[in-house]
N, C-alpha and C positions, 0 to 999 in steps of 0.2 A: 707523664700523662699518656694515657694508653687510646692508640687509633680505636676509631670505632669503626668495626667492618664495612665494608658496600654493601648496599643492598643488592641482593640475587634478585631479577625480575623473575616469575613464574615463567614455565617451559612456553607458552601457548604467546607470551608478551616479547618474547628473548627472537622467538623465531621470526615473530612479524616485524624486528627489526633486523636481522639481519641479509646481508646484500652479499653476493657472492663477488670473487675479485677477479684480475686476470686481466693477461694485456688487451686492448682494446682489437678485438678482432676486423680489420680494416678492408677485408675484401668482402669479407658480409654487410659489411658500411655502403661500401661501393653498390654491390648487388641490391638494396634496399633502397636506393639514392636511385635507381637509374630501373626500378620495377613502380609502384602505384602512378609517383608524380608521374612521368612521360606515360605511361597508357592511360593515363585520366587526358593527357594534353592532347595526345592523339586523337581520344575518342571526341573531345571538344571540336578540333579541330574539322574532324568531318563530320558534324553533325550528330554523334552516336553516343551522345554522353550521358543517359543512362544507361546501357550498353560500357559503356568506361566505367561506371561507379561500380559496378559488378564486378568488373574485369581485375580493378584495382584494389578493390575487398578482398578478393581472391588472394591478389600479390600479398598485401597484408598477412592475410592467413596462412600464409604460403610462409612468407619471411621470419612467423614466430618459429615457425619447424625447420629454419634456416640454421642448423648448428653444423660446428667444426665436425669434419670425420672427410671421407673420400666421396668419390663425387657416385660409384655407384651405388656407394648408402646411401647419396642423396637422390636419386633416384626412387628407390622404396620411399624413405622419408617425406619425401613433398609429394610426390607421382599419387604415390593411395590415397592420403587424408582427402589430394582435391578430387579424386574421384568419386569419393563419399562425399564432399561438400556439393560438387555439380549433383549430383545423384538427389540429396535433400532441399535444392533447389529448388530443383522442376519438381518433386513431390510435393514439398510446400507452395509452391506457385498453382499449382492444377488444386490442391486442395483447398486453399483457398478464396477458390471462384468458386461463389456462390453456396459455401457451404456454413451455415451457422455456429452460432459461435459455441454452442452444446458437442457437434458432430467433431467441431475441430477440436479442441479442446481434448476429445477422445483421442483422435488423431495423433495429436501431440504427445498423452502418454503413449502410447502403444509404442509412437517413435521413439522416446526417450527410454524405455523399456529396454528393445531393443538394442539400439545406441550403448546404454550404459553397460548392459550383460556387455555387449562386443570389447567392453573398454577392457575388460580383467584378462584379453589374451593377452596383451603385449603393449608395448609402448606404441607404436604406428597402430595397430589396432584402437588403442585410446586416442588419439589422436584422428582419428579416419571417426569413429563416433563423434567427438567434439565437434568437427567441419559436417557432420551429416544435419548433427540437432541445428548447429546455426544458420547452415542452407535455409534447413527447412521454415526455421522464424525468419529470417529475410525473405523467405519465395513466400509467405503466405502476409506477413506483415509488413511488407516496403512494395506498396501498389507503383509499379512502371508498364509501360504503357505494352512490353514484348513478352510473348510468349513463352512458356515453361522451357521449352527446347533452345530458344535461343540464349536467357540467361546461361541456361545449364553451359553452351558452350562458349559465351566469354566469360565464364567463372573460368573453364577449363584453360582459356587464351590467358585469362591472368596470370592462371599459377605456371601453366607453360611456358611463359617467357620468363618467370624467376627462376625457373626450372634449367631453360635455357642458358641462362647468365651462369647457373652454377655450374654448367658442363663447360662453358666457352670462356669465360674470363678464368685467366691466371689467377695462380693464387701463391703467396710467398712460398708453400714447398716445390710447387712445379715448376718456379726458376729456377729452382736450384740440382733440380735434378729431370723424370721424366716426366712430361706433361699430365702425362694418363694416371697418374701413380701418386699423385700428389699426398693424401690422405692417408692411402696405403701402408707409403713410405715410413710418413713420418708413426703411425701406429706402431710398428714392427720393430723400429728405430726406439718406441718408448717403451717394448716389453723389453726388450736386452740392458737400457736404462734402469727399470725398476729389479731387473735381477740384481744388478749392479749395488743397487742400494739397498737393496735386501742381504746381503752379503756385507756391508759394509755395517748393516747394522744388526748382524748376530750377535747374540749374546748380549745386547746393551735393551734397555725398557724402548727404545723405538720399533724394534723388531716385528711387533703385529700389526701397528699399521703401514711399516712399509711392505709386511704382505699382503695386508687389502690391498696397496697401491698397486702391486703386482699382478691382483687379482683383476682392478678396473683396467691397469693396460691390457690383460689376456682377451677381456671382453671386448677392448675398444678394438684390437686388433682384429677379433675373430668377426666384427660385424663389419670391418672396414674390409677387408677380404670378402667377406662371404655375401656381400649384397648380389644383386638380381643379376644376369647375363644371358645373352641369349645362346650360346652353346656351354654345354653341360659344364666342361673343365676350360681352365683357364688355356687358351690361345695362342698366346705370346709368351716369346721365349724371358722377357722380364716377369712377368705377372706369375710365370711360373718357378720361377726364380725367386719371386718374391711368399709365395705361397711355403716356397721350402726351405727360406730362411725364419719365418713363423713356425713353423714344425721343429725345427732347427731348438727354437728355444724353449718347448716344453721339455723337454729331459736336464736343461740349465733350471729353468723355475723350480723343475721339481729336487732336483739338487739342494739349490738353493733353501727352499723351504725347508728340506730334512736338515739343514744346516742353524737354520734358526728355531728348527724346534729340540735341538740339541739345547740351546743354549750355552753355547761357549763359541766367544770371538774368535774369529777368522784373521790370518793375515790380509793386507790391504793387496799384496798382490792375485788376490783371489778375483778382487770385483776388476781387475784390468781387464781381463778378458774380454769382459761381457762389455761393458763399456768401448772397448778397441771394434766390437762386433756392431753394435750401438752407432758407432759413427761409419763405419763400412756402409751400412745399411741406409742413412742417413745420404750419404755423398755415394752411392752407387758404387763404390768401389771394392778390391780385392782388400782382403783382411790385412793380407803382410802376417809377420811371426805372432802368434799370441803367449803370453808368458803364460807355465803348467803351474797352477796352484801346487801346495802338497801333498801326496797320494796317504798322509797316516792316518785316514778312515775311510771307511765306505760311502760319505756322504763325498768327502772331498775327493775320493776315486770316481766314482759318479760324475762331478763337475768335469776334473780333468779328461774323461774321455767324452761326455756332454761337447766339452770345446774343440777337442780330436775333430769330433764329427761334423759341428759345425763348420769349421775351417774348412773341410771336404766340400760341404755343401754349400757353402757362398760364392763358389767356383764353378758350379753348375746351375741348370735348369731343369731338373728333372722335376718338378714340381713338386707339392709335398700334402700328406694330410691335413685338413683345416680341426679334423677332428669335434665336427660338429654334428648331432643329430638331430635330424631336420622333425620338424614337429607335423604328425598328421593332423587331416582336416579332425579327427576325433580328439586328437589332444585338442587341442584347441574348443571345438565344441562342449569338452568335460569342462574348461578354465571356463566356456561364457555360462553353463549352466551350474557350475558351483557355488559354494556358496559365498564366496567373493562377490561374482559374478550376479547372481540374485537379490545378493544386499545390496550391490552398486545399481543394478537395473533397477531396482526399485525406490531408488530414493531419487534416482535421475529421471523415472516415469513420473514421481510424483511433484516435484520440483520445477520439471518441465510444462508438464501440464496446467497445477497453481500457477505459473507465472504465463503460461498464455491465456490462461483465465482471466484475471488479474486482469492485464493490459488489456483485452477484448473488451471487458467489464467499464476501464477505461477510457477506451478507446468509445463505447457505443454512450459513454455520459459527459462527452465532449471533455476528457481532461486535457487531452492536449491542444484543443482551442484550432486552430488553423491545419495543423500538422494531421498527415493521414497514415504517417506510419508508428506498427507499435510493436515493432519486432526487438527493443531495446531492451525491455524486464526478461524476456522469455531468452534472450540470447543471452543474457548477464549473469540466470541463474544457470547456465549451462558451463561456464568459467566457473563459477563458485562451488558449483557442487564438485568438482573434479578433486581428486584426491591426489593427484599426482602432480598438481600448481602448490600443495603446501595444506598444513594442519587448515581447522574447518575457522577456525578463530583470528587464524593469520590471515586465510584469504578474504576472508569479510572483511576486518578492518583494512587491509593493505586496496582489496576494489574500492569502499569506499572512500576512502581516503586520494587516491590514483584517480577514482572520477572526477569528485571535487574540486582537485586539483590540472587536472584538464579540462574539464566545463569552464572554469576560472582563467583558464588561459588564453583558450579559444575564443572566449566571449571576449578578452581584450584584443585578440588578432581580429577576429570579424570585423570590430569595430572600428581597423584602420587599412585592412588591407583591400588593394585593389581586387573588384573578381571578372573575371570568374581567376584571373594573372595570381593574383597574391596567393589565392587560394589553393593551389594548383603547386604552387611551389612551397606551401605549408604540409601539403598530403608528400610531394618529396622529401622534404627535410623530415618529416614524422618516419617515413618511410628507411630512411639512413640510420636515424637513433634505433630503432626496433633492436638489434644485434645487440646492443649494448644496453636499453634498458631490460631486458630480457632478464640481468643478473637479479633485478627486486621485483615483485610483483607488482609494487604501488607506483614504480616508474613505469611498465612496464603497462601499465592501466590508463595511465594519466597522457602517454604517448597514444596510445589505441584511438586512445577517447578523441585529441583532438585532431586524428588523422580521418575516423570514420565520422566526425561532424562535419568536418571539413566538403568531405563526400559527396555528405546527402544534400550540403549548402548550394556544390555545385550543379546537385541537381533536382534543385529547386524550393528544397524545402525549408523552410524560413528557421534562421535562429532556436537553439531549439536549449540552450545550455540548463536550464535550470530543471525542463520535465525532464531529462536524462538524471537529472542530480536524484529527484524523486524517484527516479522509477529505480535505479543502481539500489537506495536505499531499502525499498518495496522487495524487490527482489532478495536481497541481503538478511531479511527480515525473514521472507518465504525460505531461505535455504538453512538459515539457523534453526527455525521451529523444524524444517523437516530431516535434519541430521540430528538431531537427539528425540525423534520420533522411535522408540520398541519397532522393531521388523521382525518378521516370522524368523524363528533360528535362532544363533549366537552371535552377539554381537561382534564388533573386530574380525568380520569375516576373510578379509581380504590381508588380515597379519595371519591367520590361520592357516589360511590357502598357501602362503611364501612360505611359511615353514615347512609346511606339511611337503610341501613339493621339495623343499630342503635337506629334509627329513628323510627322504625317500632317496635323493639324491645321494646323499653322506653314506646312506647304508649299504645302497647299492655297488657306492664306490668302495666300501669295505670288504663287504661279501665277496667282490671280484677279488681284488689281493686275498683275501685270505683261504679262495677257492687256487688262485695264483701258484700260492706256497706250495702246494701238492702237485704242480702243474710238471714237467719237461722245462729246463731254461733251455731260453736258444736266444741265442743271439749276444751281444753285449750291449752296454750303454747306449753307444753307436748306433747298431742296427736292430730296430726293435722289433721285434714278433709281432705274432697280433696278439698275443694276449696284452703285449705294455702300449698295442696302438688301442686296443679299446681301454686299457686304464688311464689311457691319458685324456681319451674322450671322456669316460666317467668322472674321472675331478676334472673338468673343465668345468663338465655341468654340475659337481655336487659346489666348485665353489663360485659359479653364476649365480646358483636359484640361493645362495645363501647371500652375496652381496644384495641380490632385490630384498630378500630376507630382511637383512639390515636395514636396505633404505624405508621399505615397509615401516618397521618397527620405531625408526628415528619419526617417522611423518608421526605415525600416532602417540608418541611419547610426550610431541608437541600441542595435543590435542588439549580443549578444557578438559579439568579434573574429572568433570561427569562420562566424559569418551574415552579418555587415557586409562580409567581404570581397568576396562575390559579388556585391554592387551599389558595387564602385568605379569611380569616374568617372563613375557617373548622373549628378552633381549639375555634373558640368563640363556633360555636355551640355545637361543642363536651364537651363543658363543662356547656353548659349550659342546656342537654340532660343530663349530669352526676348528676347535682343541681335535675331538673326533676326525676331522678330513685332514689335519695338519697331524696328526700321529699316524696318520693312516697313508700318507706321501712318506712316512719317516718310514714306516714299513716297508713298506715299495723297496724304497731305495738300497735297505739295506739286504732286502730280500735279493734283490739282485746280484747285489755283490758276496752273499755269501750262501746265496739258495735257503734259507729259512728265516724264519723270524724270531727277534733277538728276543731272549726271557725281558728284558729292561722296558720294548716294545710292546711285549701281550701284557706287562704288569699294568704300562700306564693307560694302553686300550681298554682292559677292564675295569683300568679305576673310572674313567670318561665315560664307560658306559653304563657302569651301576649311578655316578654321580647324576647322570641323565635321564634316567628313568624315572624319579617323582616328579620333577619340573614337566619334563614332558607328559605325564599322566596329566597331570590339573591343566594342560592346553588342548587336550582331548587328543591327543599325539603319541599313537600306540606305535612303538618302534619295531620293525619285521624281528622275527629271531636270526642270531648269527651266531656258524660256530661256537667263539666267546662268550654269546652269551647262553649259550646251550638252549 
């Protein structure tokens, strides 16, 4: 009798059930346990407790942007968003006095205009939009009794003291090694790991994605490094240490990678190296002997002086390239006015402003009966429309679903917990899961929900679980009509944008080697020139903008069938832009070792790049000309 298959759920049903895994990250627990609840108790305590509810929104908001890396990436990461949050605030607070519900409602697109353009530079840039739109509905919709300047600055008090926690409390890597470094550490520790297993798995069908994996640690490392400081270069004789054991490992990556795109296994003595370097880096200490792979090719000569040099360099502090290229205010200005950027700003001006329509509209024909605020619809489609929380179809069902189920909760806690006591230690306990339901969205909703009713309970405003249930759904309804709304241009702007910027990357980094090949060698493995210090910067970036590339094209892959059609065939050329940067690291490498590039080399360069030319034509993706390609 013959099985009859599973059923496949569709791409858009598949995502909105799935939850991401990983150990329960426990100092983020801590930091979330001991930021809302105690500044809400605080501000109860002396009288200032709308003042607290503010403060503690903030921590909230503060704690979804609470993720693993080093403590001065989290600086950037929490530090900007609340400054855009205080900032939309007091904008929404002052705009709100006294001004109709026609004028605002203007207001509100213009802001979400803005906001949404700002989101398409970068991830903290999205994030600093997000916290500006929901200021600005809280400061014009949650009537308290203090002025615009004052909110604004215990927003700032809330997020500063999570801010706080994350620079002051310990965290399991800074027991183990230096306090400052925690983050750092262990990044640097996880690129020489994925070289490791990149190597271990050449030649076998694992091989590409343990180079992506290689690719996310190069990123994780180079933002845990390269966050904010206030003197230009690194200071200290560890941090600069540790700066030149990350440099240390780009000529292993790139090794490595020419080893996996050979296609043929490696000995196991190969990944020891990198691995023995891996825990060096890990436990602060000296490398000790490292076993020499075998020198019978140019990729595997490459590694072994790659490890020559690192072992030199684990033993000092001279500090090393981070090999990043810092983005001008005009890059940046081109991502918010492109057309990512335009598609995003406009369906987030229009989203924003519906839903503070909507609630005004609301709000002025008594729907919510007792209750005077109605900053709930307008802040919910600012969640929903984001493209970087998940497909458009996952996040609708997963908010409502995550509301429902927190309105549900809450309305059973109200109705036995002691207040303002019980309430207070419900906003902490909400406070501590944050970290962890963070992996699903509809946990991640349903936790939100019953921490900011909790909030407003404290401060004063009456039960409110069911108009929240309405208004999540209102809103869900406004961001669905207006994501499959026609906008000026071509749709799937923001998969366009990654590639293209991908695109450009890849070429760029081609161009270079193959202007390379004609160039003077100097130097070896070891000691790189600057022509292999800027190729190593150019594949860092051609294979960054291609992982956003990827994550891009997975989010819209996920989309309903009416969305997902508009970015078909991204995902061929993104991989076939990946094949391109990973023949193009095999060239490098071997150009190195023998000053030109091998016939075997330019056969499969050109086959990658004639195969890449129609796909890329139909995504409006005209490739520069190269040498090769004459």
């Amino acid at each position: 009798m013959s099985r009859r298959p599973a059923p496949h759920l569709p791409p858009w049903l598949a995502h909105a059930l799935r939850a991401q895994r990983g150990p329960v990250p426990w100092s983020a627990v801590t930091r979330g346990a001991l930021s809302a609840g105690p500044l809400l108790l605080a501000a109860v305590a002396t009288g200032h407790t709308t003042l607290g509810v503010v403060a503690a929104i903030a921590a909230m908001l503060a704690g979804i942007n609470d993720r693993p890396g080093s403590r001065r990436a989290s600086v950037k990461r929490l530090g900007v968003p609340a400054l855009g949050g205080a900032l939309g605030l007091a904008a929404g607070t002052y705009a709100g006095q006294g001004t109709g519900p026609v004028a605002l409602t203007a207001v509100f697109t213009v802001v979400g205009l803005v906001a949404g353009g700002m989101s398409a530079v970068g991830p903290v840039a999205s994030a600093t939009g997000t916290q500006v739109l929901v200021g600005t509905a809280v400061g014009a919709g949650m009537p308290l009794p203090e002025p615009g300047w004052e909110r604004a600055l215990a927003f700032l008090a809330g997020a500063g003291w999570l801010l706080a926690l994350r620079l002051a409390l310990p965290t399991p890597g800074s027991l183990a090694g230096d306090f400052r470094f925690d983050g750092e550490r262990q990044a640097v520790a996880g690129v020489y790991d994925a070289v490791a297993d990149l190597l271990d798995a050449a030649g076998g069908p694992d091989a590409l994605r343990r180079r992506a994996a290689l690719t996310a640690a190069l990123d994780q490392a180079q933002d845990a490094l390269a966050g904010p400081r206030l003197r230009r270069y690194a200071s200290s004789s560890a941090e600069r240490r540790l700066h030149a054991q990350y440099a240390a490992a780009l000529p292993l990556a790139e090794a490595a990678t020419a080893l996996a795109w050979a296609g043929e296994g490696v000995s196991g003595r190969a990944s020891e190296g990198p691995r023995r370097l891996a825990a060096a880096v890990r436990g602060n200490t000296h490398t000790g002997p490292l076993p020499a792979p075998s020198r019978s090719a140019p990729a595997l000569r490459a590694l072994d002086d790659a490890l020559l040099h690192a072992a030199e360099v684990f033993d000092q502090d001279r500090g090393g390239d981070l090999h990043t290229r810092p983005r001008s205010t005009g890059d940046r200005l081109r991502a918010a006015l492109g057309g990512a950027g335009r598609e995003y700003g406009l369906r987030v001006a229009l989203c924003f402003g519906a839903g503070a329509a909507v609630a005004q509209a609301l709000h002025q024909s008594r729907w919510y009966g007792q209750h005077e605020h109605w900053y709930w619809l307008p802040a919910t489609a600012v969640f929903l429309v984001k493209p970087d929380l998940g497909p458009l179809a996952s996040r609708v069902l997963n908010r409502a679903a995550g509301t429902v189920l927190g309105a549900l909760l809450f309305a059973g806690f109200a109705a036995v917990l002691p207040r303002p006591e019980g309430l207070i230690a419900l906003v902490a306990l909400s406070g501590a899961l944050i970290p962890v339901a963070t992996r699903h969205f509809a946990a991640q909703t349903a936790v939100v929900t019953v921490l900011v009713l909790a909030l407003v309970m404290v401060g004063g405003e009456p039960q409110a679980s069911a108009g929240r249930i309405g208004e999540t759904l209102l809103a869900c309804a406004i961001v669905l009509i207006v994501g499959h709304l026609p906008m000026p241009g071509q749709r799937g702007g923001g998969v366009r944008a990654r590639l293209a910027a991908a695109s450009e990357a890849a070429y760029a980094y081609l161009t270079h080697v193959l202007d390379e090949s004609g160039a003077p060698r100097i130097g070896t493995a070891g000691t790189p020139s600057d022509h292999r210090a800027t190729r190593w910067t150019l594949r860092r970036e051609a294979y960054r903008t291609l992982a956003e590339a990827r994550t891009a094209i997975s989010l819209a892959a996920h989309e309903l069938p009416a969305l997902a059609r508009h970015t078909e065939g991204a995902d061929e050329v993104a991989g076939l832009l990946e094949r391109l940067v990973d023949t193009t690291t095999a060239c490098a490498v071997h150009l190195d070792d023998t000053g030109r590039i091998g016939d075997r080399h330019r056969e499969r360069l050109t086959a990658v790049l004639t195969e890449l030319a129609a796909p890329a034509e139909r995504l409006g993706l005209r490739p520069p000309r190269t040498p090769l390609a004459g």
